[in-house]
DSSP file (Angstrom, degrees, kcal/mol; ACC not computed):
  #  RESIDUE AA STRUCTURE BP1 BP2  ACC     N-H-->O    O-->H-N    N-H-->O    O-->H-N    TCO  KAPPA ALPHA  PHI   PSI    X-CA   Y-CA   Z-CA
    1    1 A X              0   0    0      0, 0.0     2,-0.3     0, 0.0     0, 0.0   0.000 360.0 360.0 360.0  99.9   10.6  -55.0 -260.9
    2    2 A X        -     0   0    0      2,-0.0     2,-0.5     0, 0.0     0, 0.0  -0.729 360.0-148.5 -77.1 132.1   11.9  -57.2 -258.3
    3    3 A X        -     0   0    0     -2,-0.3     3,-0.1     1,-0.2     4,-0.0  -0.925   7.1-163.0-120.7 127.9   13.8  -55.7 -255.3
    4    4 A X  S >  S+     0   0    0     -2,-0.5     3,-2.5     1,-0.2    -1,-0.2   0.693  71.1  80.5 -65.8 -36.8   16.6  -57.6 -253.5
    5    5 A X  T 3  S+     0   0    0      1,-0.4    -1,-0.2     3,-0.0    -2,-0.0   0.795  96.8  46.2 -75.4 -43.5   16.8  -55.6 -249.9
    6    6 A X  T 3  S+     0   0    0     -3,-0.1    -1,-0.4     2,-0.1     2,-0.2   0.484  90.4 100.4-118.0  -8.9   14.2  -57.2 -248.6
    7    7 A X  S <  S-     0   0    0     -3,-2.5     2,-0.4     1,-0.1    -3,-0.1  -0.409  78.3 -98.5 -77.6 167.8   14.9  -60.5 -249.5
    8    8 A X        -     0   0    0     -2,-0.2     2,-0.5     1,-0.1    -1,-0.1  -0.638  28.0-141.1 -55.2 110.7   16.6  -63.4 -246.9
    9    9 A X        -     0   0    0     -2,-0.4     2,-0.4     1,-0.1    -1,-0.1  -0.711  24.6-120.7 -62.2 114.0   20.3  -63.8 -247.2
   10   10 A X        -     0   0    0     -2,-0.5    -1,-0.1     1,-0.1    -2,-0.0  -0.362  37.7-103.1 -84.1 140.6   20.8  -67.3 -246.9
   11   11 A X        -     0   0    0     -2,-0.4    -1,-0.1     0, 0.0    -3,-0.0  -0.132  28.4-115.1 -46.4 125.6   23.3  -68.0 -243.7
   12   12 A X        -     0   0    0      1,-0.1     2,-0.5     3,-0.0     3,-0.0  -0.204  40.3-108.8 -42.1 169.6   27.3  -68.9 -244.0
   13   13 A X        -     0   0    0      3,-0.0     3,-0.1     1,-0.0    -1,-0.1  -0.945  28.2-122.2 -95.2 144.9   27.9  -72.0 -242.8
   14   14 A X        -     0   0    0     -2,-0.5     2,-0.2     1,-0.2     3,-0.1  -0.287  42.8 -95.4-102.2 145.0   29.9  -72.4 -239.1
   15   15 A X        -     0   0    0      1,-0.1    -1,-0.2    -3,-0.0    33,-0.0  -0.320  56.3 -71.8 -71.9 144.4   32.7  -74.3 -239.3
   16   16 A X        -     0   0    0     -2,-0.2     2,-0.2    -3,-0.1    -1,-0.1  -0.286  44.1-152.6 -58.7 127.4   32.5  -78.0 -238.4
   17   17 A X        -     0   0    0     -3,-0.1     2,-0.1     1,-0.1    -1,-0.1  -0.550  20.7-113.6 -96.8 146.5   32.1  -78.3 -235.0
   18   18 A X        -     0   0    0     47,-0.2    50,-0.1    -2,-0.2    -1,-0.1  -0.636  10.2-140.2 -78.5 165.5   33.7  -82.1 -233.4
   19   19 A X  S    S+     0   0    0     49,-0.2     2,-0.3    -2,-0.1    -1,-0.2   0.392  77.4  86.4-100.1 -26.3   31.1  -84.1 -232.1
   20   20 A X        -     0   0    0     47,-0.2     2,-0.8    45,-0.1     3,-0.1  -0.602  70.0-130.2-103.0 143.8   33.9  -85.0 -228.9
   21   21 A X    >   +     0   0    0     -2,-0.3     3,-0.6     1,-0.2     4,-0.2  -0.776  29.2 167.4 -88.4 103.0   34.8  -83.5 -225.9
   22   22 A X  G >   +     0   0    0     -2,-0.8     3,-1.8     1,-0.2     2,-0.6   0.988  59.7  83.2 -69.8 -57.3   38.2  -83.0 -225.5
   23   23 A X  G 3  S+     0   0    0      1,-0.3    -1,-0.2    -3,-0.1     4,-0.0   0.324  99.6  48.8 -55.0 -16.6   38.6  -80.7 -222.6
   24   24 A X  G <  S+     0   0    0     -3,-0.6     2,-0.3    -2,-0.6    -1,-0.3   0.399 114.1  11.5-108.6  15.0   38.2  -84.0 -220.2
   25   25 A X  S <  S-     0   0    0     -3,-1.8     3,-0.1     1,-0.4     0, 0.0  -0.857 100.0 -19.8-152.5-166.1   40.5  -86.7 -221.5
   26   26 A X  S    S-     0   0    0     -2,-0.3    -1,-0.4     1,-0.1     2,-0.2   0.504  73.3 -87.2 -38.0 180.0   43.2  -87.4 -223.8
   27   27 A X        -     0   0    0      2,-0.2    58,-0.3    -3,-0.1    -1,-0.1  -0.548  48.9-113.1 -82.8 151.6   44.3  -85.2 -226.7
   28   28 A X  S    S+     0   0    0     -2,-0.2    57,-1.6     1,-0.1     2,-0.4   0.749  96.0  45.0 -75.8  -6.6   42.1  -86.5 -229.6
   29   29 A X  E    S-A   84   0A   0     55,-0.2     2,-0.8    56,-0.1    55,-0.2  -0.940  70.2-144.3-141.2 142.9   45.1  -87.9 -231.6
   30   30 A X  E     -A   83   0A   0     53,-2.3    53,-1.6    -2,-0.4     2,-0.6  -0.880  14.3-161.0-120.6 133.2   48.2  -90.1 -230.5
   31   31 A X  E     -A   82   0A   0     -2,-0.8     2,-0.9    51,-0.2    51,-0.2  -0.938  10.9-156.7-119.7 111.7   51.5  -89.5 -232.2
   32   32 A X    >>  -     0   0    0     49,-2.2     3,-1.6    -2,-0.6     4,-1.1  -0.839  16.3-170.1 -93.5  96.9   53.8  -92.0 -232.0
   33   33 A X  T 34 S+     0   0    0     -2,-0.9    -1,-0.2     1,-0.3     5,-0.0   0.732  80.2  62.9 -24.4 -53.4   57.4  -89.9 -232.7
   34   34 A X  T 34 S+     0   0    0      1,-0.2    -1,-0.3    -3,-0.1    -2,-0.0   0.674 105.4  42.8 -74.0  -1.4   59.5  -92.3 -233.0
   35   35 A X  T <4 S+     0   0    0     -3,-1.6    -2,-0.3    46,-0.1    -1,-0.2   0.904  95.2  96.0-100.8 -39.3   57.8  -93.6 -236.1
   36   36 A X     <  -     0   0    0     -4,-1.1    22,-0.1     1,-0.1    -5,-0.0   0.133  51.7-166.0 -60.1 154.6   57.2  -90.3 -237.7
   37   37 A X        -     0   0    0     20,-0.1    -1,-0.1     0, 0.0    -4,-0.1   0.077  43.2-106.6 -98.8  -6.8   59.3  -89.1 -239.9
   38   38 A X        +     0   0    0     -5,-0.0    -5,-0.0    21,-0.0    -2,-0.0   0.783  63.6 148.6  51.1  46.8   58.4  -85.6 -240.3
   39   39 A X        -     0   0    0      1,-0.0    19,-0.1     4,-0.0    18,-0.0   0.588  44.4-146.7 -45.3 -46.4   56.7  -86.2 -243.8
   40   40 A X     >  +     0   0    0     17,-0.1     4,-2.1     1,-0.1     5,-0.3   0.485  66.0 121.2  70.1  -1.0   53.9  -83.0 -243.1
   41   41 A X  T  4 S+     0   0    0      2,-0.2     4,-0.3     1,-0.2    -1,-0.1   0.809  74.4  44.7 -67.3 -24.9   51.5  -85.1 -245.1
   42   42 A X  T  4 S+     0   0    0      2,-0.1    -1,-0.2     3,-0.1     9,-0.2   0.885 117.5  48.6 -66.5 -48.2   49.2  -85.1 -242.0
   43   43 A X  T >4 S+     0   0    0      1,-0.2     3,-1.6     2,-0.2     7,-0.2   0.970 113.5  48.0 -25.9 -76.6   50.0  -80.9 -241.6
   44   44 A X  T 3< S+     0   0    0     -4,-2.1    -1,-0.2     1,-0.3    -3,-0.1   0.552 116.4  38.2 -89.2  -8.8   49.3  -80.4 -245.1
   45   45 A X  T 3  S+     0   0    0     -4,-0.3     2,-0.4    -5,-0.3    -1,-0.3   0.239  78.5 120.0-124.0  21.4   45.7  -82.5 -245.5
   46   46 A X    X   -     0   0    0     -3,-1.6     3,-0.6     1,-0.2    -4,-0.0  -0.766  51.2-161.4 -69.5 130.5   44.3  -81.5 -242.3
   47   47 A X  T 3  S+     0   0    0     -2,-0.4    -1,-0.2     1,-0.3    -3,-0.0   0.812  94.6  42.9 -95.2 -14.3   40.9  -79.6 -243.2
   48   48 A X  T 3  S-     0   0    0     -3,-0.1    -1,-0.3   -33,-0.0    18,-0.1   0.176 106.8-121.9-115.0  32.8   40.8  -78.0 -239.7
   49   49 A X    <   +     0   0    0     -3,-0.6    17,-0.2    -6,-0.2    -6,-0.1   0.947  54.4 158.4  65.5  67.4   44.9  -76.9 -239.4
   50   50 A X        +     0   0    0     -7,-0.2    13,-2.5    12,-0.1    12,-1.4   0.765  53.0  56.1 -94.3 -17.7   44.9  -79.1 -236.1
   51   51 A X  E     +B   61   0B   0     10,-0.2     2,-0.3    -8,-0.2    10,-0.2  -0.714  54.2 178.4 -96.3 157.5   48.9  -79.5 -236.4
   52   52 A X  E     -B   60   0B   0      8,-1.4     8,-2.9    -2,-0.3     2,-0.4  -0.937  37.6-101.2-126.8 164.6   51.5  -77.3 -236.6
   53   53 A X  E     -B   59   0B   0     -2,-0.3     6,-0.2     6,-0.2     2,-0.1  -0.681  27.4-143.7 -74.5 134.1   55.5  -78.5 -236.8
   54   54 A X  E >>  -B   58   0B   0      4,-3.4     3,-4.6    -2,-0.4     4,-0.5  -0.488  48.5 -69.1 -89.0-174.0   57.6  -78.4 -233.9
   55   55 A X  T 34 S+     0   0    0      1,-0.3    -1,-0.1     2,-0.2    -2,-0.0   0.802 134.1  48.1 -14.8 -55.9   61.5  -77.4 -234.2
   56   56 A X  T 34 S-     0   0    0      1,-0.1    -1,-0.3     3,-0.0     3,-0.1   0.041 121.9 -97.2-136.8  61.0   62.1  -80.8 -236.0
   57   57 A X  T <4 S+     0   0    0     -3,-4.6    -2,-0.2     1,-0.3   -17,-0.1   0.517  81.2 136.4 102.6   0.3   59.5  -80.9 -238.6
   58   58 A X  E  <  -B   54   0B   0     -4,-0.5    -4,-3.4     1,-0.1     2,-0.3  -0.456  57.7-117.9-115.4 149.0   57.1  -83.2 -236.2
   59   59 A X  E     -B   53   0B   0     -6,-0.2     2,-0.3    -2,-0.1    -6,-0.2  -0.727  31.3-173.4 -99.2 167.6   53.6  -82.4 -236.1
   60   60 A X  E     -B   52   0B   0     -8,-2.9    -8,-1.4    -2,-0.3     2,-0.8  -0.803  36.3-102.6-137.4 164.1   52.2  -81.3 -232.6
   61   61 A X  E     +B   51   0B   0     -2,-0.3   -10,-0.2   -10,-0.2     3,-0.2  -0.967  47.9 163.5 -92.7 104.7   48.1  -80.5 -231.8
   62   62 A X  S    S+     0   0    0    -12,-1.4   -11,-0.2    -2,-0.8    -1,-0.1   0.404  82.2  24.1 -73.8 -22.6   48.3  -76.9 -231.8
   63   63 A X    >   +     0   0    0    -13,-2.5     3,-2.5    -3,-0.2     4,-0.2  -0.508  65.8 157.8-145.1  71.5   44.6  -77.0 -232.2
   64   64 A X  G >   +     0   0    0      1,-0.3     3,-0.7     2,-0.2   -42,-0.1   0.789  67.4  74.1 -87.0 -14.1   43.4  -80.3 -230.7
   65   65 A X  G 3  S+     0   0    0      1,-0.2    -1,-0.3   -15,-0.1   -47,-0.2   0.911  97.5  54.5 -43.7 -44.7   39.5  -78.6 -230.2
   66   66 A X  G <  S+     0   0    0     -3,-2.5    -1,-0.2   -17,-0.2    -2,-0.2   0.283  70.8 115.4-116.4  28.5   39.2  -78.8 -233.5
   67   67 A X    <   -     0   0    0     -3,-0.7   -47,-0.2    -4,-0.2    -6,-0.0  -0.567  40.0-167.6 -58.2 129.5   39.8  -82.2 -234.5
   68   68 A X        -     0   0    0     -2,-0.1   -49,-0.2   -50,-0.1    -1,-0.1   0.376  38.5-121.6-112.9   8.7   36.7  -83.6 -236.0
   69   69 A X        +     0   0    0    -51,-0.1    -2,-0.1     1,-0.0    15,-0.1   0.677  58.7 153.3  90.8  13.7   38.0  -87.0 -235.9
   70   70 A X        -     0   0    0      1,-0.1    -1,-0.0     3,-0.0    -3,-0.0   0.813  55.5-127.5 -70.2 -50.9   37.4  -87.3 -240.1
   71   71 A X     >  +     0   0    0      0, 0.0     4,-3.0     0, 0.0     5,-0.3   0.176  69.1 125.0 137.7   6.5   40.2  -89.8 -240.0
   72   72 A X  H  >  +     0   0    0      1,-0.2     4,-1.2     2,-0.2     5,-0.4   0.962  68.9  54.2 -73.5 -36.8   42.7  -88.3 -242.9
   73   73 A X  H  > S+     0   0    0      1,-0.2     4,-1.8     2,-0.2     3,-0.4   0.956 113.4  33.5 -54.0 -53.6   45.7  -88.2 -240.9
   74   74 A X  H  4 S+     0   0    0      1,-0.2     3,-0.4     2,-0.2     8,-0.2   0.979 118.9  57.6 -67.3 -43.4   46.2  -91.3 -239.6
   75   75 A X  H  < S+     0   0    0     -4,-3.0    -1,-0.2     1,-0.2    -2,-0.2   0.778 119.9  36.2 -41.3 -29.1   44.5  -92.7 -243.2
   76   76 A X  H  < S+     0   0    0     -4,-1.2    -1,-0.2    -3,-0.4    -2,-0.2   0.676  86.2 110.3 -91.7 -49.6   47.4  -90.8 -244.8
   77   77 A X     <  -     0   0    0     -4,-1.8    -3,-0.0    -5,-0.4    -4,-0.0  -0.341  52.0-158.5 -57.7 124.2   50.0  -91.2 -242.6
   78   78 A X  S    S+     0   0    0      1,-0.1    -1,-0.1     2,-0.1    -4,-0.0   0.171  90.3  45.5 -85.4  14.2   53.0  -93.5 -244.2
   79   79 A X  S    S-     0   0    0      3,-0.0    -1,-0.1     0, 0.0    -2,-0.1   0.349 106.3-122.6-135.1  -1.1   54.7  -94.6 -241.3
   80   80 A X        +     0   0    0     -6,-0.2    -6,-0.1     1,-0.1    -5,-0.1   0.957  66.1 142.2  78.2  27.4   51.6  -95.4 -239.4
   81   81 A X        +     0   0    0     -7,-0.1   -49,-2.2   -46,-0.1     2,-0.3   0.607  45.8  63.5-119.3 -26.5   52.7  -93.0 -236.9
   82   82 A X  E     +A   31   0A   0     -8,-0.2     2,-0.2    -9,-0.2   -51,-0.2  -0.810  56.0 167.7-108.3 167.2   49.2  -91.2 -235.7
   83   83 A X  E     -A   30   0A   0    -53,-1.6   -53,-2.3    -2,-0.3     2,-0.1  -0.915  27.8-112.9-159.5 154.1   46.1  -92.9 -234.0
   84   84 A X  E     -A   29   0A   0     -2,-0.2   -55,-0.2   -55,-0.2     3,-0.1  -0.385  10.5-163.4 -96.6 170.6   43.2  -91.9 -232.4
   85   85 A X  S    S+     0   0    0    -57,-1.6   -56,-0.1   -58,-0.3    -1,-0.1  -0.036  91.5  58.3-112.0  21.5   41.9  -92.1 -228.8
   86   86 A X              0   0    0    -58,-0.3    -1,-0.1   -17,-0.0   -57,-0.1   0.462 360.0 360.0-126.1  -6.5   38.7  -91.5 -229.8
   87   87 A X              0   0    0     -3,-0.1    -2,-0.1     0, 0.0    -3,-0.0   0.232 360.0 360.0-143.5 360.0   37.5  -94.2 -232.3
């Protein structure tokens, strides 16, 4: 008879942390507006929700902390519209 309570419960894993510091320069991603279209294809394949839409449709950094700099938005992006300041 083998008894589970006493074994180790292996650890969640913590969400991916960025490797950058924002909190002393730019925002991690540069959004050119006028090119945008308000497509949401950056919105909708972000893995860490770092945009939200503003009023008209546009994505904004709602959560720019947690950009890890993975590179699908701009990769993604059809209009060419985001780029980073970090890479």
């Amino acid at each position: 008879m083998s008894d589970s309570a006493g074994a180790p419960q292996p650890a969640s894993k913590p969400a991916p942390k960025s490797k950058y510091d924002y909190s002393k320069g730019p925002l991690p991603l540069n959004i050119n507006l006028q090119w945008c279209k308000a497509c949401n294809i950056c919105i909708a394949f972000c893995p860490t929700q770092v945009f939200e839409p503003d009023r008209d449709g546009r994505p904004v950094q709602a959560r720019p902390e947690a950009c890890t700099q993975c590179t699908i938005c701009w990769t993604h992006c059809p209009d060419f519209a985001i780029t980073s300041n970090y890479k």
